[in-house]
One Martini backbone bead per residue (centre of mass of N, CA, C, O) as a GRO file, in nm:
protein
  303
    1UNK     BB    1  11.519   8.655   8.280
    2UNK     BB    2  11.772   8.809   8.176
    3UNK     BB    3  11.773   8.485   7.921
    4UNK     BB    4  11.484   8.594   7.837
    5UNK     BB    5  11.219   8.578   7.650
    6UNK     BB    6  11.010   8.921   7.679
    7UNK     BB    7  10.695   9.012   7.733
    8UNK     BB    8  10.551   9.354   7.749
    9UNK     BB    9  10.246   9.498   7.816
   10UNK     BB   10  10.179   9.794   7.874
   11UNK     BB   11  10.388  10.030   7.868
   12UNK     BB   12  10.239  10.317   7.904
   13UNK     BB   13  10.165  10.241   8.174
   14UNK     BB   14  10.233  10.251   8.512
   15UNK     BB   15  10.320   9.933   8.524
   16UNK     BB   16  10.514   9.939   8.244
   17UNK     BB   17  10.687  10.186   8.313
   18UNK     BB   18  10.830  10.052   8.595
   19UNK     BB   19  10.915   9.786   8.398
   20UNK     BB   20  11.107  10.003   8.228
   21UNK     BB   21  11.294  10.066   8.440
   22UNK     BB   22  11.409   9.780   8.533
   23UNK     BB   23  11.493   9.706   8.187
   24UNK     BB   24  11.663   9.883   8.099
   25UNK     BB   25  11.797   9.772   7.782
   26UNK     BB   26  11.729   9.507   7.754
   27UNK     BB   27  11.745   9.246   7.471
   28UNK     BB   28  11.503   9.023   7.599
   29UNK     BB   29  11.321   9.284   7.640
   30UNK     BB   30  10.980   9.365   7.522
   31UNK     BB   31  10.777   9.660   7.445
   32UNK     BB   32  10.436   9.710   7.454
   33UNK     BB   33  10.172   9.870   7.265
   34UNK     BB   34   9.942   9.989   7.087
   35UNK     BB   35  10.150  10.068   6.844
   36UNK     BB   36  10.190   9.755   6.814
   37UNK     BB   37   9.957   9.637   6.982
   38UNK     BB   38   9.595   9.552   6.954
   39UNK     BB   39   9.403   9.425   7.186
   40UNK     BB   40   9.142   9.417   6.965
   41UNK     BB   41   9.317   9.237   6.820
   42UNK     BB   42   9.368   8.872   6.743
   43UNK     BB   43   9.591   8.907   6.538
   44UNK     BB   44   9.784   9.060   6.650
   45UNK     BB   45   9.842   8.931   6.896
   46UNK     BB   46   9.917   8.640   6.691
   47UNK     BB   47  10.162   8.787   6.593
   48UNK     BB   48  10.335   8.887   6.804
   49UNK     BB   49  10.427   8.621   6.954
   50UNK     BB   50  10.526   8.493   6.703
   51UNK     BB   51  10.750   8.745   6.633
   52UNK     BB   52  10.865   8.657   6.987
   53UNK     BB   53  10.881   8.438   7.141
   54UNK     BB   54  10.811   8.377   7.418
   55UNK     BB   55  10.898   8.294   7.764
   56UNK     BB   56  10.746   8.517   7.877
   57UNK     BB   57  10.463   8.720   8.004
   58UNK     BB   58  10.361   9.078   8.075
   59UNK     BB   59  10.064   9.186   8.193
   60UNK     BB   60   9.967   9.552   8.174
   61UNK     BB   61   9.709   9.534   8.010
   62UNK     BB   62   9.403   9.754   8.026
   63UNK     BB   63   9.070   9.850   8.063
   64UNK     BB   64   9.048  10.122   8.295
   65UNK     BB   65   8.728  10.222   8.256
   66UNK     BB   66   8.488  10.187   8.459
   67UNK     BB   67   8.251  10.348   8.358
   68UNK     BB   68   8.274  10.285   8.042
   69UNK     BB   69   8.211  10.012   8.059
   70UNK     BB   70   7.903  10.013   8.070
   71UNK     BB   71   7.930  10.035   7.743
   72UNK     BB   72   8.201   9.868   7.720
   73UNK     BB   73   8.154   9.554   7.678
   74UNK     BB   74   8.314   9.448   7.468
   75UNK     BB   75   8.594   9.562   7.467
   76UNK     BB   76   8.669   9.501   7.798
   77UNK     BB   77   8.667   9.228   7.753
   78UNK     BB   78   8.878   9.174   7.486
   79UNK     BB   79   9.096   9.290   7.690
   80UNK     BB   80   9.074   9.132   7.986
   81UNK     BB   81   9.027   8.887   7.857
   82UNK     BB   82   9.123   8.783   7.538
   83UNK     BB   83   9.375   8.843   7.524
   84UNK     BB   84   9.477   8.664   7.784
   85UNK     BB   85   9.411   8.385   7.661
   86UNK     BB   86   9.618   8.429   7.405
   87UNK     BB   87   9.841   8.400   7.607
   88UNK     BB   88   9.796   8.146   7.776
   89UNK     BB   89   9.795   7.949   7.515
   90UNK     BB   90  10.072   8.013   7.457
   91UNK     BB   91  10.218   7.932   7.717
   92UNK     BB   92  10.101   7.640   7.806
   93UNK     BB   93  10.289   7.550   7.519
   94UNK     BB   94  10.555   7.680   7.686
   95UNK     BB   95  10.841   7.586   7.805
   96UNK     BB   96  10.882   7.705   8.077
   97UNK     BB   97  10.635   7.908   8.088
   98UNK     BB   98  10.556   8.281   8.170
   99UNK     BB   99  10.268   8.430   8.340
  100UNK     BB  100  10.167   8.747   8.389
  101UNK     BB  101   9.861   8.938   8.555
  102UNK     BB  102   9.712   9.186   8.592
  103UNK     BB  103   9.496   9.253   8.877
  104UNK     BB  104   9.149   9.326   9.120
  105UNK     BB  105   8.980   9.419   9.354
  106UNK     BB  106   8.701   9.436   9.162
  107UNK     BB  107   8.599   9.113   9.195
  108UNK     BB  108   8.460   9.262   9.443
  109UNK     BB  109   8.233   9.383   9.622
  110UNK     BB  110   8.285   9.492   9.952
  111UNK     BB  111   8.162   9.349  10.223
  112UNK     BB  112   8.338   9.287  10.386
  113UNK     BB  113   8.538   9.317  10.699
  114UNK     BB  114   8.785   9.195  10.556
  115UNK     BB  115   9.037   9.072  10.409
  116UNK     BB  116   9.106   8.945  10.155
  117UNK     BB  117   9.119   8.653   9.982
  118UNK     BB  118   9.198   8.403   9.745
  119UNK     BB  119   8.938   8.231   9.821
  120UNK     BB  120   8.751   8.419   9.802
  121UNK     BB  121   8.453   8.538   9.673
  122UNK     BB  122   8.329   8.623   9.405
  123UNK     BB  123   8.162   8.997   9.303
  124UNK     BB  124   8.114   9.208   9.052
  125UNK     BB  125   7.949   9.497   9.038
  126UNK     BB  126   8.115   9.572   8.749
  127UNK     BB  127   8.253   9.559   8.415
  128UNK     BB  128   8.532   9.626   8.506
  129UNK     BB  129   8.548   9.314   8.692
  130UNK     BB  130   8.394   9.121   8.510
  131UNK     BB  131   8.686   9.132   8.305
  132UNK     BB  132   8.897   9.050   8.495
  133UNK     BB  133   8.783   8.797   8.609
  134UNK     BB  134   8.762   8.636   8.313
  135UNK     BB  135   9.060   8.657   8.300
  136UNK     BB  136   9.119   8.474   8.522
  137UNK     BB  137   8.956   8.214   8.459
  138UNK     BB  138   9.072   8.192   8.176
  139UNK     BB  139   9.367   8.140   8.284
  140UNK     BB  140   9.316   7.874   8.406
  141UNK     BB  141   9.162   7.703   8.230
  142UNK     BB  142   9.411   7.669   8.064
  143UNK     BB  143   9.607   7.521   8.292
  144UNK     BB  144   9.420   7.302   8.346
  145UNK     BB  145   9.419   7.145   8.054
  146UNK     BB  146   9.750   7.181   8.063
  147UNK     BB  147   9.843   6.916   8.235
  148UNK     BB  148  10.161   6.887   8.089
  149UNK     BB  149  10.255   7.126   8.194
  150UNK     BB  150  10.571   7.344   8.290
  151UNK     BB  151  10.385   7.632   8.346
  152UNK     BB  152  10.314   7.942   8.436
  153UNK     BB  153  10.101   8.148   8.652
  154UNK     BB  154  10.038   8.493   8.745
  155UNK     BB  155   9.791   8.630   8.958
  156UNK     BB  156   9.768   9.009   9.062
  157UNK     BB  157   9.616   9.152   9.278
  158UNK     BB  158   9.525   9.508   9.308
  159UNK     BB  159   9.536   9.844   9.393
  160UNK     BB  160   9.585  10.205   9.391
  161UNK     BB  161   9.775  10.284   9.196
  162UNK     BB  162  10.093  10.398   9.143
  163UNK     BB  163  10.285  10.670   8.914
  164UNK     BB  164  10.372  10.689   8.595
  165UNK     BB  165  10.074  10.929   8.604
  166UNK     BB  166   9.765  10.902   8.653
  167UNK     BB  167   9.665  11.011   8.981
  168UNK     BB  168   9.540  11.058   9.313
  169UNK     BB  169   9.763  11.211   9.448
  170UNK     BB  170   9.798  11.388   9.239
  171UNK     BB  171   9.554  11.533   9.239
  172UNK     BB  172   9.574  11.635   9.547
  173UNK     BB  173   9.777  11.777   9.500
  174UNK     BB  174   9.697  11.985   9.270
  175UNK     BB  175   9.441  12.093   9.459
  176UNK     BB  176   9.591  12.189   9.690
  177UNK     BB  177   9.697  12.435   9.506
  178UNK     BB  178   9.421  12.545   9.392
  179UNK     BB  179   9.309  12.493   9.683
  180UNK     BB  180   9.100  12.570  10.023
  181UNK     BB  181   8.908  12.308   9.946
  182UNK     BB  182   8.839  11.972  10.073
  183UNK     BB  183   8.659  11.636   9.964
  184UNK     BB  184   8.644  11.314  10.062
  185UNK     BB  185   8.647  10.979  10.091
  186UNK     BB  186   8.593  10.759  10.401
  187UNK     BB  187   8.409  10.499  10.318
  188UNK     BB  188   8.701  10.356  10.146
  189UNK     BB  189   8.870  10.053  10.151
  190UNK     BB  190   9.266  10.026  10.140
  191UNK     BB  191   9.567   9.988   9.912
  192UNK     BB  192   9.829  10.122   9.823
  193UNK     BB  193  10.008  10.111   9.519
  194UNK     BB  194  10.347  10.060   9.370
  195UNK     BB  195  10.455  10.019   9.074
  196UNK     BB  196  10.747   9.973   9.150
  197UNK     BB  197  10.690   9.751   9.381
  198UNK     BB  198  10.535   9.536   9.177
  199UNK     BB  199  10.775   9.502   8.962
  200UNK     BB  200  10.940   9.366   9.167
  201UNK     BB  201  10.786   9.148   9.217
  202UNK     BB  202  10.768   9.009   8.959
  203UNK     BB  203  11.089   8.973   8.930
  204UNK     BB  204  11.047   8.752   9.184
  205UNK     BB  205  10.830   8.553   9.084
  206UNK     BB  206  11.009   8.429   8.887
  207UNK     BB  207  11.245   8.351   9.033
  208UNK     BB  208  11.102   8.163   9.190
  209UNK     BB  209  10.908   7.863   9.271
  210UNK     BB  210  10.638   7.938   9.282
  211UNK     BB  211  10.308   7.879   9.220
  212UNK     BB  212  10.063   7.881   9.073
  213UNK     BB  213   9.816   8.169   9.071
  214UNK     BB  214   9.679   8.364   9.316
  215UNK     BB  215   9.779   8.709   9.419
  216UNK     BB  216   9.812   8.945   9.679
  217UNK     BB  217   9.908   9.273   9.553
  218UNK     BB  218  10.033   9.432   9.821
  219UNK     BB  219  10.094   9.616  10.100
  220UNK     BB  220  10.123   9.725  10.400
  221UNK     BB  221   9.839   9.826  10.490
  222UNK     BB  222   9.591  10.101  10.546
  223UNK     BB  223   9.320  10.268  10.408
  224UNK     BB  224   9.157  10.584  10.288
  225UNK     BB  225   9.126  10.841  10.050
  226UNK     BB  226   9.155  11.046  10.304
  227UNK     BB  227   9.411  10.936  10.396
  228UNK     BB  228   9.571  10.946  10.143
  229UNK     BB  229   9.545  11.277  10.124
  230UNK     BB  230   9.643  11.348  10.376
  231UNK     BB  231   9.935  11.254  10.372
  232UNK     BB  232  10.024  11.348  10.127
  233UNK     BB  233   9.987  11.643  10.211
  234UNK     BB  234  10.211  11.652  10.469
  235UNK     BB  235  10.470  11.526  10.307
  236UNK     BB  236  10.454  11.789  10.100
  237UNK     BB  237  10.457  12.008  10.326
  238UNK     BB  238  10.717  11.899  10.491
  239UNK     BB  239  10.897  11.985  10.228
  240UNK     BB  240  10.792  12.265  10.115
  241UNK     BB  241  10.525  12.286   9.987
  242UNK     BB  242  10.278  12.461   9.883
  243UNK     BB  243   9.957  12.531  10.023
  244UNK     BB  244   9.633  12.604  10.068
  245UNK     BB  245   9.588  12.305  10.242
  246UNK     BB  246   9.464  12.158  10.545
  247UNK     BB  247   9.504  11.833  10.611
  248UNK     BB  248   9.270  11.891  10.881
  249UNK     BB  249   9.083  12.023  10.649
  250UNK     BB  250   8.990  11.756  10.543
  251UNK     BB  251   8.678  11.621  10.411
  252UNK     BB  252   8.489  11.430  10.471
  253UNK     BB  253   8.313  11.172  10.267
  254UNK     BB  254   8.050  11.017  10.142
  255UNK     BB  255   8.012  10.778   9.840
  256UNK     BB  256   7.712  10.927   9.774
  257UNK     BB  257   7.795  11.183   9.670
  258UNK     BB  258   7.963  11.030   9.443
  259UNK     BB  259   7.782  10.950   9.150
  260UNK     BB  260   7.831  10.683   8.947
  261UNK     BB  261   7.794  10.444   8.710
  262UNK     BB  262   7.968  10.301   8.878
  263UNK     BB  263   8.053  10.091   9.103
  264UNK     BB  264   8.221  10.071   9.434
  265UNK     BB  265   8.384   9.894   9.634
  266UNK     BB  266   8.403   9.963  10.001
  267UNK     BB  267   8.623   9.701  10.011
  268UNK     BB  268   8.998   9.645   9.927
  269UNK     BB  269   9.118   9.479  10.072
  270UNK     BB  270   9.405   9.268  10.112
  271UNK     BB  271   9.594   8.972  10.161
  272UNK     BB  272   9.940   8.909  10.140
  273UNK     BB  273  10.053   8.585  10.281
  274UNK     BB  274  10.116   8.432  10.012
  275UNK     BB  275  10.325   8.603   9.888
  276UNK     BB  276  10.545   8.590  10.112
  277UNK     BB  277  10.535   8.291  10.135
  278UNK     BB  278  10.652   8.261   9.811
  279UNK     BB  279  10.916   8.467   9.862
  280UNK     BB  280  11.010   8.486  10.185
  281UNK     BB  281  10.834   8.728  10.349
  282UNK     BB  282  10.739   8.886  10.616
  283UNK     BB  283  10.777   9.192  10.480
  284UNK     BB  284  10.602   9.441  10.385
  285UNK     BB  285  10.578   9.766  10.306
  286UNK     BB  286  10.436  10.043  10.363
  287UNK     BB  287  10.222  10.277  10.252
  288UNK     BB  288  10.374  10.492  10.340
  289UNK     BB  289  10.658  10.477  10.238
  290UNK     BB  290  10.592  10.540   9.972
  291UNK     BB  291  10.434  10.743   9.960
  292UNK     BB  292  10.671  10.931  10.102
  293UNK     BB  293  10.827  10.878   9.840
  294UNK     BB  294  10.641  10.957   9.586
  295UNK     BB  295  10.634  11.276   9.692
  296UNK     BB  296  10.937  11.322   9.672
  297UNK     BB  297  10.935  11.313   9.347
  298UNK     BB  298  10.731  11.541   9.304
  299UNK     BB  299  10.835  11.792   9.443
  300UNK     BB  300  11.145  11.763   9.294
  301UNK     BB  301  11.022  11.835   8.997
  302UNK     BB  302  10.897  12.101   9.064
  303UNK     BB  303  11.150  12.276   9.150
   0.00000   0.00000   0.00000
């Protein structure tokens, strides 16, 4: 990959933040944002591949809005699915070229009581899983009609993510310095996901063996809303931040309480053993260990 022209989408967002940090100063690697390149325009994005001759593309640009997408029915299509379509056309055309594709848990309706598999069915509650879904059979089906191809896609769902940018964590730290009473939702189950350890993942990706197709990246454990509410907010005050909430008094609530235009999985677990597989790799790190390097980053900008 070091010596492979990569075109990176998305570079903006909490996932392409971390990708550009893996890859600062690389003269082989193109970090596309949206003033470069807008994912609404099909000419713009044919435009860009043509001008940078990629063999690798990683996409971590998405429509990203659950809510509004219920009314931007066209929009995150536009962005989830075609944008994605004519990168994986564009790579299965390409000399042992490799396509990486973030996608979510969103996929899934969250019905299940174990985490999902990656042949598990599909069925996404609202339009925002509905489009990333989308992206995932629309790029499946392109590298499955060219048969003699030599390139490669991976497609990741990930959930819960968190990094350089909003997110969860940082909303939760921010609440607790400013209130003195938190509810969280407490039967909504996944796996936080750190951008950084992602971007890693993405990295070895490329460089392994491993066959096309989809993948579940997350880290080993689990947890609910209000626990990663807890942890983080218990690591924050371990550390010395002060904070109004007292960790053990932060209330459980169910997401019945907080009715959004987009329904949530109440179940995003996934399970991650065919990635393992794939990697060699026995254990992935746990999402405490993570989600507790990402408080002490959080905690030491602010002294």
């Amino acid at each position: 990959m070091q010596d492979s022209r990569t075109l990176i989408f998305g570079k903006d967002g909490q996932a392409g933040k971390a990708l550009q940090a893996k890859f600062a100063n690389n003269p082989h690697i193109n970090f596309i944002g949206r003033n470069e390149c807008d994912l609404e325009s099909t000419d713009q994005i044919s435009a860009t591949l043509q001008k940078f001759k990629p063999q690798i593309i990683i996409n971590a640009a998405a429509y990203t809005a659950v809510d509004k997408a219920e009314q931007e029915i066209e929009l995150s299509n536009q962005i989830n699915a075609t944008a994605p379509r004519l990168m994986a056309k564009y790579i299965s055309q390409t000399p042992n070229g490799q396509l990486v594709h973030y996608s979510t848990d969103y996929v899934f309706d969250g019905s299940k009581n174990f985490s999902y598999l990656e042949s598990d069915l599909t069925g996404p509650l609202g339009q925002y899983g509905k489009s990333k879904l989308s992206g995932e059979i629309t790029i499946q089906d392109i590298f499955k009609s060219k048969t003699n191809s030599t390139s490669k896609y991976f497609i990741l769902r990930t959930s819960w993510v968190y990094g350089d940018g909003s997110n969860f964590i940082k909303k939760m730290l921010r609440l607790a310095q400013e209130r003195d009473q938190l509810k969280v939702i407490f039967d909504q189950h996944g796996v936080p996901s750190s951008a950084e350890w992602l971007a890693q993942i993405v990295i070895q990706l490329i460089a392994s063996d491993a066959k096309s197709g989809i993948y579940h990246s997350v880290p080993d454990g689990q947890t609910t809303w209000h626990g990663l509410a807890c942890f983080a907010i218990q690591t924050a005050k371990e550390l010395g931040c002060t904070l109004k909430v007292n960790p053990q008094a932060i209330q459980a609530s169910p997401a019945t309480e907080y009715p959004l235009p987009a329904p949530r999985p109440y179940n995003s677990r996934m399970d991650n053993h065919k990635l393992k597989d794939a990697l060699q790799i026995a254990h992935f790190p746990q999402w405490e260990s993570q989600v507790s390097e990402y408080v002490k980053k959080i905690v030491s900008q602010q002294k």
